[in-house]
C-alpha positions as CSV (number, residue, x, y, z in Angstrom):
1,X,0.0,0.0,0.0
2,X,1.3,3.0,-1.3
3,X,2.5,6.3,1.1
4,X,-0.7,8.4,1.7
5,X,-0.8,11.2,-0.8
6,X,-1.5,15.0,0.3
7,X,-4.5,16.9,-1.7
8,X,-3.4,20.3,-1.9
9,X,-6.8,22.4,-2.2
10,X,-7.1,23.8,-5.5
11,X,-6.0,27.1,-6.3
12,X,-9.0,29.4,-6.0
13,X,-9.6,31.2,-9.7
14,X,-9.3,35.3,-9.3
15,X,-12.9,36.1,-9.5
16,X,-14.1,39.2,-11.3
17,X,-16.6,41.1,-11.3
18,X,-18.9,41.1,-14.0
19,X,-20.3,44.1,-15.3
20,X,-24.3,44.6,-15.7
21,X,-25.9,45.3,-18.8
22,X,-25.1,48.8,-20.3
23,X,-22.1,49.3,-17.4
24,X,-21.9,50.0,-13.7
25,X,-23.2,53.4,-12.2
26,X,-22.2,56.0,-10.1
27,X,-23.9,54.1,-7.0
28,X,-22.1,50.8,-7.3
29,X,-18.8,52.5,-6.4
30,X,-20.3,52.5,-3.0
31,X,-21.7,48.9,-3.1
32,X,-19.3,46.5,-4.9
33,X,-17.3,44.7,-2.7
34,X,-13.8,44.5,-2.6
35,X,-12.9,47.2,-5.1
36,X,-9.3,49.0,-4.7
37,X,-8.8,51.8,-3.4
38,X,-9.5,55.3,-5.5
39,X,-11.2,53.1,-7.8
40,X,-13.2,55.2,-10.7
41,X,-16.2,54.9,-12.8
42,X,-15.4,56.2,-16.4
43,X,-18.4,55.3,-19.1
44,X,-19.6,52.5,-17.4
45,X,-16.3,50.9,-16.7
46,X,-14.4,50.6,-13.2
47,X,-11.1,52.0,-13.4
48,X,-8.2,50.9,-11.3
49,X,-5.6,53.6,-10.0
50,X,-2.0,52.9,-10.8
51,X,0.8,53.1,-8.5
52,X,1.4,56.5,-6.9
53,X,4.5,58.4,-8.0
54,X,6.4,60.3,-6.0
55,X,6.0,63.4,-7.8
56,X,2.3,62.6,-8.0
57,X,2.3,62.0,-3.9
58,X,4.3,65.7,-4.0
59,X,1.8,67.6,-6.0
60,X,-1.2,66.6,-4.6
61,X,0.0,67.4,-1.1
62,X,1.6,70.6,-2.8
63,X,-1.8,72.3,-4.4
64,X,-4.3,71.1,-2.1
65,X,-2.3,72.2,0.9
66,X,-1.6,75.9,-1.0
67,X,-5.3,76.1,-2.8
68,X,-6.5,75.4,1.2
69,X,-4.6,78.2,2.1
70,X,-5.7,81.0,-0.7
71,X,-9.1,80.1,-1.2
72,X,-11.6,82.1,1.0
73,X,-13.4,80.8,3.8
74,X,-16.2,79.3,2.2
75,X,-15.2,76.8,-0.2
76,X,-13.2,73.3,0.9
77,X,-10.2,71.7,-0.7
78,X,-10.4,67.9,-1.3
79,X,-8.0,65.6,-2.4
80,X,-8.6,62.4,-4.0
81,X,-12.6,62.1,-4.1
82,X,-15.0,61.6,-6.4
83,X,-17.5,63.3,-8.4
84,X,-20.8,63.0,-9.9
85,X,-20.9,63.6,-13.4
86,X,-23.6,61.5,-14.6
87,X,-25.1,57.9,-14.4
88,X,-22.1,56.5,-15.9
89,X,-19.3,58.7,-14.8
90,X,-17.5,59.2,-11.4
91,X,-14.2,60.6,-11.8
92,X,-11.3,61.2,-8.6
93,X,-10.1,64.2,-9.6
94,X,-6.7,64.5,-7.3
95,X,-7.9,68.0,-6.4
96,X,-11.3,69.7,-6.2
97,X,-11.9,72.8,-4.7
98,X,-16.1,73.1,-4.0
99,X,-18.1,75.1,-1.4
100,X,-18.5,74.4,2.2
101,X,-22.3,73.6,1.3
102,X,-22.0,70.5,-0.5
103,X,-20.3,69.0,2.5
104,X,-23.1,67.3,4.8
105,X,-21.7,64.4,6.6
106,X,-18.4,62.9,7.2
107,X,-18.9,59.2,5.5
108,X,-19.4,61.0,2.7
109,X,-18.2,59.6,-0.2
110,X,-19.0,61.9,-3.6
111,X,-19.8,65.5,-4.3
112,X,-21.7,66.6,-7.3
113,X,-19.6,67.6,-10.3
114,X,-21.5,70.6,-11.1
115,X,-20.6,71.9,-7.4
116,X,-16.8,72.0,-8.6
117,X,-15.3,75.8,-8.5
118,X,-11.9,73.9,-9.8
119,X,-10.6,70.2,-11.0
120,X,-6.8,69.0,-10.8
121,X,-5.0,66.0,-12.5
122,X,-1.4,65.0,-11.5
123,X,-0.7,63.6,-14.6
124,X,1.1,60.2,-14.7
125,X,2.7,58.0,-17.8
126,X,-0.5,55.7,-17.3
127,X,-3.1,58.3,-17.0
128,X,-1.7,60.4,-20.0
129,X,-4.6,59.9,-22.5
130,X,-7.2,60.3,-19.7
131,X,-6.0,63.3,-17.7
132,X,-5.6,65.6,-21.2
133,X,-8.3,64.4,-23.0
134,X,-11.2,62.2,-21.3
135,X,-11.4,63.6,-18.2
136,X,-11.7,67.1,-19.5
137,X,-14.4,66.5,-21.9
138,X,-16.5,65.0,-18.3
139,X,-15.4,68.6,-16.3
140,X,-16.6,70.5,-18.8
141,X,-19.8,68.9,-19.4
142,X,-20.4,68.8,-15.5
143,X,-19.7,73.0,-16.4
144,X,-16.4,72.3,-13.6
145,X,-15.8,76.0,-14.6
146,X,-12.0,75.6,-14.1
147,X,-9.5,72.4,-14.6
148,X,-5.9,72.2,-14.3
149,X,-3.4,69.7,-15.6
150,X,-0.7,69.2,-13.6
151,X,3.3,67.5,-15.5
152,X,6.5,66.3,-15.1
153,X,8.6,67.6,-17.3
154,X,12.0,66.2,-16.3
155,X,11.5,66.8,-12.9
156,X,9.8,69.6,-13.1
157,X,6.1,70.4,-12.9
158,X,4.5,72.9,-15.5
159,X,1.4,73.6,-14.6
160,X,-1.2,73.9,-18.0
161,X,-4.4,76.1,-17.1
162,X,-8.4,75.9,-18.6
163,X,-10.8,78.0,-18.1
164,X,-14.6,76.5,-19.7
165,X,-15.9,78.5,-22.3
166,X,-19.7,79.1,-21.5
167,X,-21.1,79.6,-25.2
168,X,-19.2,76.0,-26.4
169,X,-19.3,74.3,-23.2
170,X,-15.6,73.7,-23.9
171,X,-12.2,74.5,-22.2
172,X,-9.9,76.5,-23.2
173,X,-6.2,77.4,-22.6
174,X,-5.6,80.1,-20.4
175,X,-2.0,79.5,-19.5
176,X,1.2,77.3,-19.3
177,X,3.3,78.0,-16.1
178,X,6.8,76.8,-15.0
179,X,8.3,78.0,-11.7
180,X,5.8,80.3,-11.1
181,X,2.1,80.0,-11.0
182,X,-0.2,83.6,-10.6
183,X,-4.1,83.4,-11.3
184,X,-6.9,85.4,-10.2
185,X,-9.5,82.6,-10.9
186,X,-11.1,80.8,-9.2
187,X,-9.5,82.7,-6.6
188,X,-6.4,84.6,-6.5
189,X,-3.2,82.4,-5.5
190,X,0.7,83.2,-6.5
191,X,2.5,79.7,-6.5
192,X,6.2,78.3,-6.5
193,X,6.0,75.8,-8.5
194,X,9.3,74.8,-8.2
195,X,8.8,73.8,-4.5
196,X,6.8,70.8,-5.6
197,X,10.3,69.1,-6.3
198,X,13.1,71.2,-5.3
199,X,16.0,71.4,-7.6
200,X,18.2,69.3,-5.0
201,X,15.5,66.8,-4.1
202,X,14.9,66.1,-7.9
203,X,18.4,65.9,-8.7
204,X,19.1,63.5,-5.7
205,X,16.5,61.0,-6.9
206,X,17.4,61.2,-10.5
């Protein structure tokens, strides 16, 4: 009689979950189980955030502790929370300045996208095509009156500004800025860009 043989239990198959007829909605971000963090709804389709950068980490902390800072008293600066376009479409913009009003309870988990005063991407290699051409088209149809698009360009962040035009519903380009960012819209702020990554912390890292 041969040596008693082990069953290993089968390895379980990764199990996905499978998308309803015509696409998930804006509610089943906050009802599907298991879904990654920053997870976003674009067209019906969940979309998965990519690993953070560090120059993405460095912006984000950069404008929405500086927009927090410059904006009057009433309106709030959010980082990395989504909005309500439509049905179909819930964006995370990485910034989103909106008014105290739209704020009602703390396990909130959305604002609506027409409440936006402004909208910031950090742009990253995998979120290229989305950041300058998607997720505008969404901001501007929510009429987000303002977005920003935020780069690294070797190390450096230029900071490309869009205003929405009201009679096409469209943005615009208002601006390019390099080491130094002044605006009066939204709200007046006068930013150093170049202390997002600091000439000897970018050149340490490469």
């Amino acid at each position: 009689m041969g040596a008693p043989t082990s069953i290993e239990p089968a390895a379980s198959e990764p199990r996905w979950a499978v998308p309803p007829e015509g696409g998930w909605t804006a509610d089943d971000l906050d009802t599907l189980p298991n879904l990654p963090p920053h997870t976003e709804l674009i067209d019906g389709s969940l979309v998965f955030a990519c690993p953070q950068t560090l120059f993405h980490s460095w912006a984000i902390t950069f404008f929405g502790e500086h927009l927090r800072a410059a904006a009057p008293s009433a309106p709030e600066t959010l980082s990395r929370f989504t909005i309500d376009v439509d049905r179909y479409n819930r964006p995370e913009p990485d910034v989103i300045v909106v008014p105290r009003s739209v704020i009602r309870s703390m396990d909130q988990t959305r604002v609506p996208g027409h409440s936006v005063a402004l909208a910031i991407e950090v742009v990253s290699r995998e979120t290229l095509t989305r950041d300058r051409e998607t997720k505008p088209v969404k901001y501007a149809r929510a009429t987000i009156p303002h977005y920003w698009r935020v780069e690294n360009h070797d190390g450096r962040a230029v900071v490309y500004v869009f205003e929405r035009e009201p009679a096409t519903g469209a943005y615009t380009s208002t601006g390019i800025f390099h080491d130094r960012m002044k605006v009066s819209v939204p709200f007046p702020v006068d930013l150093d860009l170049t202390a997002i990554t600091p000439r000897r912390r970018a050149a340490d890292l490469g």
